[in-house]
N, C-alpha and C positions, 0 to 999 in steps of 0.2 A: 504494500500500500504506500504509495506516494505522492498522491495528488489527493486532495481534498475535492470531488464533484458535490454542492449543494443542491445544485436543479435538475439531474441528470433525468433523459428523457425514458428511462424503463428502468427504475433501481430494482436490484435482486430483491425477493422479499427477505421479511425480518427470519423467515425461518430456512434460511439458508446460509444465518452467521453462524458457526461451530456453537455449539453448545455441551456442556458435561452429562446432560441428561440428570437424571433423577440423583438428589445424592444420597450415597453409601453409605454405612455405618463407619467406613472409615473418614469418607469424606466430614461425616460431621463430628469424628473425633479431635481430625487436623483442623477444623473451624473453633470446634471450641480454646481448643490449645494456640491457635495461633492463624488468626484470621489473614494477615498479613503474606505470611507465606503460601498459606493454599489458593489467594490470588494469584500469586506470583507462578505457583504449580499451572496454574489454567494458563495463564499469557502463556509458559513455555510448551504446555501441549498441546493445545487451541489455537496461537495467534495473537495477532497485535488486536482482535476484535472478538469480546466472546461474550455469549447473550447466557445472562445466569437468572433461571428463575426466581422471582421471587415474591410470591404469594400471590395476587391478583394482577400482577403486572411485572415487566421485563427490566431486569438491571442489566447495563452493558460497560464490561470490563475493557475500557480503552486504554491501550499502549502503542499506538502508532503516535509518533511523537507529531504528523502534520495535523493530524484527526484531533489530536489534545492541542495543538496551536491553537487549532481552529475554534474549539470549546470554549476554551479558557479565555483566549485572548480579540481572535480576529471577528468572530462571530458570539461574541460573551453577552451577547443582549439579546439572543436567541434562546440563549439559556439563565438559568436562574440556581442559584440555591435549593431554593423552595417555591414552585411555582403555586404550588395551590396547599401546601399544606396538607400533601396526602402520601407520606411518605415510606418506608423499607416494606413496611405490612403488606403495600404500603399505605398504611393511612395515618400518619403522625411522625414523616420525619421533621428531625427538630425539636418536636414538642415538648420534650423533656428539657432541651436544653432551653428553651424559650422559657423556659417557666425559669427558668434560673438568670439567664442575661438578657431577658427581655429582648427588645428592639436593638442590640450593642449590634457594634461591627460583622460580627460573625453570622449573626441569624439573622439581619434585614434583609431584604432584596428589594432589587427593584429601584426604582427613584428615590425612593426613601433612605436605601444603603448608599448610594451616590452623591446625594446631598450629605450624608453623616461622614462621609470621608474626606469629600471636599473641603467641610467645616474645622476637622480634625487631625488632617495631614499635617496643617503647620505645628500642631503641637509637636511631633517626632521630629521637628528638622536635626540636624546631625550637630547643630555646635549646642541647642539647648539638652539632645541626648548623650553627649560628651560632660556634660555638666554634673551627671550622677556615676562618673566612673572612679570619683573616690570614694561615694557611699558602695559602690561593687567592691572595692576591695577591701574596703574596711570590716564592711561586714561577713565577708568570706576568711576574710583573717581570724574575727570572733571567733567564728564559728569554728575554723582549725583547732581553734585554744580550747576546747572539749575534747579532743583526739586522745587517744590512751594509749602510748606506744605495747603494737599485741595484743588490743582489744578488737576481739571479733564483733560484728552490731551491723543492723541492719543500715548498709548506707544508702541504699534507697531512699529511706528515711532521713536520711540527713542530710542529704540534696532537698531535701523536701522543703525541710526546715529550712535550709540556706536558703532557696529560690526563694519560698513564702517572706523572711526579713527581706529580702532584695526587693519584689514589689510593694510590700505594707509600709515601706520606709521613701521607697519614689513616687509612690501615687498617693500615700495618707500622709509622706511625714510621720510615720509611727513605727516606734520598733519592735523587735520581734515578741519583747519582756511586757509590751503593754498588755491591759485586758482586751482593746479592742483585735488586738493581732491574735490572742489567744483564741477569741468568741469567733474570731475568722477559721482557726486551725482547728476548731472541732463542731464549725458548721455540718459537713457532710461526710458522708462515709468515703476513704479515699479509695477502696476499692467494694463494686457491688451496688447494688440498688439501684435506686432509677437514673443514674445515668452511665450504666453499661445497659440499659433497657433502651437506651438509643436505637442502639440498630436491632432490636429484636425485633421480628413479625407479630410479639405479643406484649410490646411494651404498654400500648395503650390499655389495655388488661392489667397486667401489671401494677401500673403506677393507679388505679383505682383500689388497690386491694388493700383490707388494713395492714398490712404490714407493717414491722418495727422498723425497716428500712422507708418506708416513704412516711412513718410518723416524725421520723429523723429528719427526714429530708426537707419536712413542711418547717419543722420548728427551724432548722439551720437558716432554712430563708428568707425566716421573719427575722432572725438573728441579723443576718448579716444586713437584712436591709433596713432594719433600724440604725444599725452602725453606720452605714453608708449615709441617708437621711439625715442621720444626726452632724456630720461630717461636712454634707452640703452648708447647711442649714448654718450651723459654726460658721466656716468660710464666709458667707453671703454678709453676715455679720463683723465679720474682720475687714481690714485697711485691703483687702484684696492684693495683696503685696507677694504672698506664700508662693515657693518655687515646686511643692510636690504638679505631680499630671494634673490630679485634680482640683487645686488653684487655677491651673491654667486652662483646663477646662472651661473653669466659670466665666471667663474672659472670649471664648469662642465668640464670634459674631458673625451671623449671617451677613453678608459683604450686600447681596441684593435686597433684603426686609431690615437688616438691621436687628433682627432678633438675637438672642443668645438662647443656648440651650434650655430646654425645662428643668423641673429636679428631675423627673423620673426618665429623658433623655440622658442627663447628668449618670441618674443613677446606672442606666442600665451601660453608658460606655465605662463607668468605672467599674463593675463587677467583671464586666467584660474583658478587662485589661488584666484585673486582680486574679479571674478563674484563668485566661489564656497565658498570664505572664507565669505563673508557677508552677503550672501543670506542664508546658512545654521545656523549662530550662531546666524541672527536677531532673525528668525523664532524660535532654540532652546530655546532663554531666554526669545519672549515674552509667549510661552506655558509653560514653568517653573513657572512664576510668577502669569499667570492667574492661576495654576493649586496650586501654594499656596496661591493667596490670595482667591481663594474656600475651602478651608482645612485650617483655620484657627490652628489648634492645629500642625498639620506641621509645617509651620511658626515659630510657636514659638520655637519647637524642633530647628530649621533649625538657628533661632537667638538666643538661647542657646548654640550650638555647637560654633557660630560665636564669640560672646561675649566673650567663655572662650577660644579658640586658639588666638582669635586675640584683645582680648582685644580695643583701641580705634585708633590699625594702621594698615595700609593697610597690605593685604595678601602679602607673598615671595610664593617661589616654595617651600622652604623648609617648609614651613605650612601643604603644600598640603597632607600629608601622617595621619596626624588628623583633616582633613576636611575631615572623612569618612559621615556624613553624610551630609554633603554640595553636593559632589561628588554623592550623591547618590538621592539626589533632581535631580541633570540635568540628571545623567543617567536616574532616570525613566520617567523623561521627553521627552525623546528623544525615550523612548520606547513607548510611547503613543503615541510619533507624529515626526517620525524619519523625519527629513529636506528632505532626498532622500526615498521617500517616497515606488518607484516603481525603480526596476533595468529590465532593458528590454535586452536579450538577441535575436537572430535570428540565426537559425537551420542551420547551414554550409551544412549538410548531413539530410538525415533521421534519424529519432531515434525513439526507444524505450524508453517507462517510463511504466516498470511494465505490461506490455504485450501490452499497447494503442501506435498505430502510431501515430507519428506525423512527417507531413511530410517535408523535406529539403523547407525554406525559411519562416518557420513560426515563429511567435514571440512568445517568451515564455516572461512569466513576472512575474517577483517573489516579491513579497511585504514586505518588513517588516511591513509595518503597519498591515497588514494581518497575521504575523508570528507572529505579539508580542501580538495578541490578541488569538492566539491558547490556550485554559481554560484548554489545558489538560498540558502546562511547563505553564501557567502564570493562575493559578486558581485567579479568579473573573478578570478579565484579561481587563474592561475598570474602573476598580480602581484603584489611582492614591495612592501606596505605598509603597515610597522610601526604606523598610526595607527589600524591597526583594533583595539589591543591597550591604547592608552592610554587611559584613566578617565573623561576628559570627550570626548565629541562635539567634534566642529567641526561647525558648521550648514552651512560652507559645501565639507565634504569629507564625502560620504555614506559613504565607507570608513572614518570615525574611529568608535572603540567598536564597531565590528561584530561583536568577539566577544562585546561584551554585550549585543547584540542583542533584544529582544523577541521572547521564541517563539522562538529557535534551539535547539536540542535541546541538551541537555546533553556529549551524546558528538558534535557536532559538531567539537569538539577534544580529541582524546587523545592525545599524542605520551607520555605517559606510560602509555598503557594507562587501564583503567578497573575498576570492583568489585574483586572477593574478588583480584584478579590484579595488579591497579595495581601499576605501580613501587614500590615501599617507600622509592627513595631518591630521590624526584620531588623536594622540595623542595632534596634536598641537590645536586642535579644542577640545578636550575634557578639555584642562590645562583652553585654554581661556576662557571657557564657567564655568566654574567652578571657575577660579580667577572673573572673573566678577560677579557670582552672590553672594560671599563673599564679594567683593567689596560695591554693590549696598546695600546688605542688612544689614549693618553694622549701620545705621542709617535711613533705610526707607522699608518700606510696600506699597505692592499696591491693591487695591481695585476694583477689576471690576464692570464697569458698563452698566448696558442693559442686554438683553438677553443672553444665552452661544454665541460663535462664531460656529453655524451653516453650514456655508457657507466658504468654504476654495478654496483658489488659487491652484493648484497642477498642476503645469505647469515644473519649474524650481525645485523648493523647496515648502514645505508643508509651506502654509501661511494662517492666519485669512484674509479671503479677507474684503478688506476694511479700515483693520486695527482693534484696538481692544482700547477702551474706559477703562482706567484707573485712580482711583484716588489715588494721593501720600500721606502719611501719614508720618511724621515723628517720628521716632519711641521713643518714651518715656518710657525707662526701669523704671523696678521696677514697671510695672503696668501689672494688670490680662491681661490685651490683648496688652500691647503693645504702646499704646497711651496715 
């Protein structure tokens, strides 16, 4: 497939795109364990186009990289998020998360998401999001300072922790020890309940039932949207002066009415910011760290670069331009296990992809995780090698610069998403993930322990379910490994 045809004069019908047929008891074991990959199983035995049933209507797994230009980017007003709010079942995707970020970035479509981005892009510009990169490090330093040289502990969880101070402190101004950062950390359940009931066929069911997960899930809501409310409400009140997000939030103005935002436009882009900003960089740094301390000779490259830019004090911004391969640890990190794992669009009209119908109201689904393993732009493609991200070639390693590759498609790499839908806080989420793992590595290594992580959450964001079993080392230069 190479040419995108949208008007073509006799498209093949829809039932002439490869399909798996009915799934198997195995099939929906690899589902439950790892939804991610038994995607990735169908592109390579199916195609760059494969039609996967699902319940009353058709999902279609796209991996031809002109067919997801066309999606995402050149034809993006064609498609929608959510066109009618009938989703996986499908009749309620989103819903779950709607009830949680309201109207925020993530879940609007339509005029209404285009107008909220336009208003809100200039918050992210690059010199005001360079402004929180010593709250990044500072805070990822705290956090080191709990480290146990030889204590085993789930650091899943401690990425958890670090992410959630990192946003509670640039979007509220508040740190991780207050109550309001607390009543945020045990809002909702981090793994289970209604928002892995996302993409179930029976979430709408589900999230009706008394259940103790969704009694949790009402009271966290109110929680945190009191917090938030109260937060506005403060601000509105104050010299308007505050440098957190949302100070500047409140300063938004419509350029053509002259409006500013409401509170509950207010509220839902800051839940929005607080669920996406935490839930993406946990999940980034703890697959960076699992994924060096398997690759021990990385590691050391990775605290060789550290050592000689930063010597024994924390990272600035101004660091960040020879922290190329620091930078190039999290990016291939994120290529092996992009947090927004799956971007779901739904067919406004009919369309054409290269002669195959697909008909108005189906869900197309585009995977990065599935894109960054395509072996013909990311040859050996579930090997884990930063040097394909760093700026000059090595002649004598064909993996280095391979994401600058001649002729690789541009959506070859999205862990941010891409067009009218891209991340808005891609850059401020790649600085923080990047000053944190310069941060963290400066005096410690981690060590996984038990089996690979298997088994992943992919519900919200791509997660080690369960959490991931690590041991802390403290690093003792001038030794062959580090210790």
């Amino acid at each position: 497939m190479t040419d995108v045809q949208t008007t073509p004069e006799s498209p093949a019908p829809t039932e002439a795109i490869p399909t798996p047929g009915p799934m198997r008891l195995k099939d929906m074991r690899e589902v439950v364990r790892n939804v991610p990959r038994y995607l990735t199983g169908l592109r390579d035995k199916h195609g760059p186009l494969v039609r996967v049933p699902m319940g009353k209507t058709d999902a279609f797994l796209v991996s031809d990289f002109d067919v997801v230009q066309d999606v995402i980017i050149a034809s993006s007003r064609r498609f929608d998020k959510d066109a009618q709010k009938t989703g996986p079942g499908p009749d309620d995707w989103g819903s779950t998360l709607e009830r949680v970020l309201g109207k925020g970035l993530v879940t609007s479509v339509g005029t209404y998401h285009r107008r909220q981005r336009r208003l809100i892009q200039p918050v992210f510009h690059r010199q005001r999001i360079a402004g929180y990169g010593t709250a990044f490090a500072t805070i990822a330093d705290e956090a080191a300072s709990h480290f146990t040289d030889g204590e085993r502990f789930n650091f899943h969880e401690a990425m958890y922790e670090l992410a959630l101070g990192m946003v509670t402190r640039t979007l509220f101004d508040v740190s991780l020890d207050s109550e309001a950062a607390d009543r945020i950390r045990t809002a909702f359940p981090r793994e289970g309940g209604p928002l892995r009931w996302e993409l179930s066929p029976f979430g709408k069911i589900l999230l009706r039932l008394p259940l103790r997960a969704n009694r949790q899930f009402k009271r966290g809501l109110k929680a945190v949207d009191d917090i938030v409310y109260g937060m506005i409400e403060e601000r509105r009140k104050g010299p308007g002066d505050g440098e957190d997000l949302l100070s500047v939030l409140l300063t938004v103005t419509d350029a053509d009415t002259g409006e500013h935002l409401t509170d509950l436009e207010l509220r839902d882009e800051a839940i929005t910011l607080l669920m996406a900003g935490h839930e993406t960089s946990s999940g980034a740094l703890t697959w960076a760290y699992y994924l060096l301390g398997t690759h021990p000779e990385i590691r050391e490259k990775l605290h060789a670069e550290i050592d000689e830019v930063l010597g024994d004090r924390l990272p600035t911004v101004a660091d960040l331009p020879r922290l190329q391969f620091t930078d190039a640890v999290y990016s291939e990190a994120l290529r092996l296990y992009p947090p927004a794992w799956v971007l779901v669009r739904r067919a406004l009209e009919d369309y054409t992809a290269n002669g195959y119908h697909i008909p108005r109201n189906s869900v197309l689904m585009v995977s990065p995780y599935v894109l960054h393993r395509d072996a013909t732009w990311w040859p050996e493609p579930e090997r884990f090698a930063p040097q394909r991200f760093l700026p000059e070639p090595d002649p004598d390693d064909p993996l280095t610069g391979h994401a600058k590759a001649p002729g690789r498609p541009k959506l070859a790499y999205l862990p941010f998403g891409a067009g009218p839908r891209q991340c808005i806080g891609n850059v401020f989420a790649q600085m923080e993930g990047v000053m944190a793992l310069a941060t963290l590595s400066r005096h410690w290594e981690f060590e996984p322990v038990g089996d690979p992580p298997d088994r992943v959450t992919s519900d919200f964001t791509l997660q080690p379910r369960g959490g991931l079993e690590m041991v802390a080392h403290r690093r003792r230069r001038g030794t062959a490994n580090g210790r």
